[in-house]
C-alpha positions in Angstrom: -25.3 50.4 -38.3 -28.3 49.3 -39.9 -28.9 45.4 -39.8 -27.8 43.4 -42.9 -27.7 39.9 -43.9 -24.9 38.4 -45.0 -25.8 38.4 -48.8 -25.9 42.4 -48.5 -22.2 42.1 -46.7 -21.2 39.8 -49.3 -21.6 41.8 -52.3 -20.9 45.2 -50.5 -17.4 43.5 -50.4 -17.1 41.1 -53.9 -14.4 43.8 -55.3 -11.8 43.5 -52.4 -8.9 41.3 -52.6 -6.3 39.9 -50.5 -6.5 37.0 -48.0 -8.9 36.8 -45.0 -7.5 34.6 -42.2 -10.6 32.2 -41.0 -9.2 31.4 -37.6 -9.7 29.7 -34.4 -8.3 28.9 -31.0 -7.8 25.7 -32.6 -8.1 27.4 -36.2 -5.8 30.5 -36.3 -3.5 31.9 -38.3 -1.4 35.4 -38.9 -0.7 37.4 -35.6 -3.3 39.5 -35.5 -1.0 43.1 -35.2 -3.0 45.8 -35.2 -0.6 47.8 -37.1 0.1 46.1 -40.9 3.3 46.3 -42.5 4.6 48.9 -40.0 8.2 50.3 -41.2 11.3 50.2 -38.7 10.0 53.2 -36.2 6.4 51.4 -35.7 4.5 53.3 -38.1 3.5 53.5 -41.7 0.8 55.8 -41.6 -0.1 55.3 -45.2 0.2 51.5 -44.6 -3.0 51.6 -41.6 -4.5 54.4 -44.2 -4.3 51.4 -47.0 -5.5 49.0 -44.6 -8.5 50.8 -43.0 -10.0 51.7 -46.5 -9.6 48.1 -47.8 -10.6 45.8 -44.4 -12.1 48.3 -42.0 -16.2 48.2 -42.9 -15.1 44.4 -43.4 -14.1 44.3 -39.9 -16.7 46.4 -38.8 -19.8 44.3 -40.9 -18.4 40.7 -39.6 -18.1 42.5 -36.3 -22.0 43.8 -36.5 -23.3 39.7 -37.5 -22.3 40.2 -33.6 -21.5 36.1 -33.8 -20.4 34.8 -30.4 -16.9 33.2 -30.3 -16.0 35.2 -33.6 -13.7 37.8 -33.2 -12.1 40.3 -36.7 -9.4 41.8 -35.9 -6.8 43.2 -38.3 -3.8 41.2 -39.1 -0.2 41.0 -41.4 -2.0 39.6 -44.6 -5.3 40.6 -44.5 -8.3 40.5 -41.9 -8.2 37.4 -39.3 -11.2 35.6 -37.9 -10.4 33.7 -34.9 -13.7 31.2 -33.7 -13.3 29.8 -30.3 -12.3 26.0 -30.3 -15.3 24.8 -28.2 -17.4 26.3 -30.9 -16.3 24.0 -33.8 -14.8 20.6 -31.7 -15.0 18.9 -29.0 -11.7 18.0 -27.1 -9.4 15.7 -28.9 -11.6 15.8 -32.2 -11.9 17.0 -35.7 -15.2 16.3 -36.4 -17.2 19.9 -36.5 -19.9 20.0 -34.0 -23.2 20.6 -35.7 -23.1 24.3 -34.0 -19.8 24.9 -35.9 -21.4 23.9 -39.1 -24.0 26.7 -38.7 -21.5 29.2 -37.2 -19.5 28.5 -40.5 -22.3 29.1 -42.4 -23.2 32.3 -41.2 -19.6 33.2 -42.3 -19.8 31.6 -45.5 -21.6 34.0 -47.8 -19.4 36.9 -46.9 -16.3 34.6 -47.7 -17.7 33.2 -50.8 -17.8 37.1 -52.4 -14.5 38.3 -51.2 -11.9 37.9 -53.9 -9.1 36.2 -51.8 -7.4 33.9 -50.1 -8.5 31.9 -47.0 -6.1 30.1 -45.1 -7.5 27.9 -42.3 -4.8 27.3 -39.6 -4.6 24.9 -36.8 -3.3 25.2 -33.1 -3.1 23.3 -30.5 -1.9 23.6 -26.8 1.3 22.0 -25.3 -0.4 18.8 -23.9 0.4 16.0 -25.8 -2.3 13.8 -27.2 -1.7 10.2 -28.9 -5.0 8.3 -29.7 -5.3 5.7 -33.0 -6.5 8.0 -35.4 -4.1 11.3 -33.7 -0.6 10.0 -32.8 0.3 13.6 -32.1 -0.4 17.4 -31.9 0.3 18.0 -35.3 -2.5 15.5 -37.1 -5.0 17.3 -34.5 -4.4 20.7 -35.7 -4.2 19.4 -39.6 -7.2 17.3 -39.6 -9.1 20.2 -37.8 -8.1 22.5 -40.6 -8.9 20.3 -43.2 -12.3 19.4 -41.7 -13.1 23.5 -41.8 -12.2 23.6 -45.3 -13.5 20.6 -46.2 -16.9 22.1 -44.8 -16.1 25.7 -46.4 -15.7 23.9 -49.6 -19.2 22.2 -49.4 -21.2 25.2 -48.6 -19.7 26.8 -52.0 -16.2 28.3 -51.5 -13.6 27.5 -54.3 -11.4 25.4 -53.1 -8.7 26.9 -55.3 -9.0 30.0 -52.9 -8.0 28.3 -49.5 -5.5 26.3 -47.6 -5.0 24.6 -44.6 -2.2 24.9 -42.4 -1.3 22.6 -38.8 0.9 24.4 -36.6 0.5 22.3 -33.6 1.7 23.4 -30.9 4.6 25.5 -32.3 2.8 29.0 -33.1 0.6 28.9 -29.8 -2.1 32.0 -29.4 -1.6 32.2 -26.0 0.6 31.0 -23.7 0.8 26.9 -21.8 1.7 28.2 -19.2 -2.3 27.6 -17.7 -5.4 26.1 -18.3 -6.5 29.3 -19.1 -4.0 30.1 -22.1 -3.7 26.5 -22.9 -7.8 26.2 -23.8 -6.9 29.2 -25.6 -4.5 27.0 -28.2 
């Protein structure tokens, strides 16, 4: 595929519709199935025919800005971008880390011409936090959210368009079971 910027991404895609997921370890969202709106057997085959004409060069063109720690991968409602945590925050904060900013950015002009919805969702692993200003798990994940759209909505999104969820620690990625799955949260 022949390098394009995002402006050229943006307004290949200004006509589609739907919701794109713009999601993180920390950010995340819908569960990422790789087979939409299956029917009762597993498969729909007109449902994956549906969903590769309307998301799959979307998938593939976010895929080809080949940004590290972002990953497209089809989901329920639409395409999901997950952005590793240590990307946008540092540990037990909500404040985006100037890298995050740009890595948002980079995003934010393909965002800004898709027609739908964004929903920015936070997780967090099973390990309890309590400071001042996060008494638990579920402010974290919130304020993080918020803090991404918040940012979304100054580099031009309509704010109309998006939400932001906090899930906590009760819709975890990955498993707690290990450092591993819980950095993964």
């Amino acid at each position: 595929m022949e390098d394009r910027t995002a402006e050229q991404l943006a307004q290949d895609y200004s006509a589609m519709g739907d919701s794109v997921d713009l999601i993180n370890a920390i950010i995340a969202g819908n569960s990422g199935e790789t087979n939409p709106d299956a029917d009762a057997t597993g498969t729909n085959d007109q449902s994956i025919d549906d969903y590769e004409e309307r998301y799959g060069d979307l998938q593939d063109s976010l895929n080809a800005l080949s940004l590290q720690g972002v990953d497209a991968t089809p989901g329920t409602e639409g395409l999901t971008l997950r952005i590793a945590d240590n990307l946008l925050f540092d540990s037990g904060e909500a404040e985006l880390r100037y890298e995050g900013m740009i890595l948002i950015s980079q995003l934010t002009e393909v965002l800004e011409a898709f027609s739908g919805n964004i929903s920015v969702e936070g997780h967090t692993d099973n390990i309890p936090i309590s400071t001042p200003r996060f008494p638990s798990n579920w402010e974290l994940s919130s304020a993080r959210a918020i803090s991404v759209l918040r940012f979304l909505e100054s580099d031009g999104i309509d704010p109309s368009r998006m939400r932001a969820i906090g899930y906590a620690d009760t819709q975890p990625l990955q498993s707690n079971a290990s450092a591993e799955g819980r950095a993964g949260n």
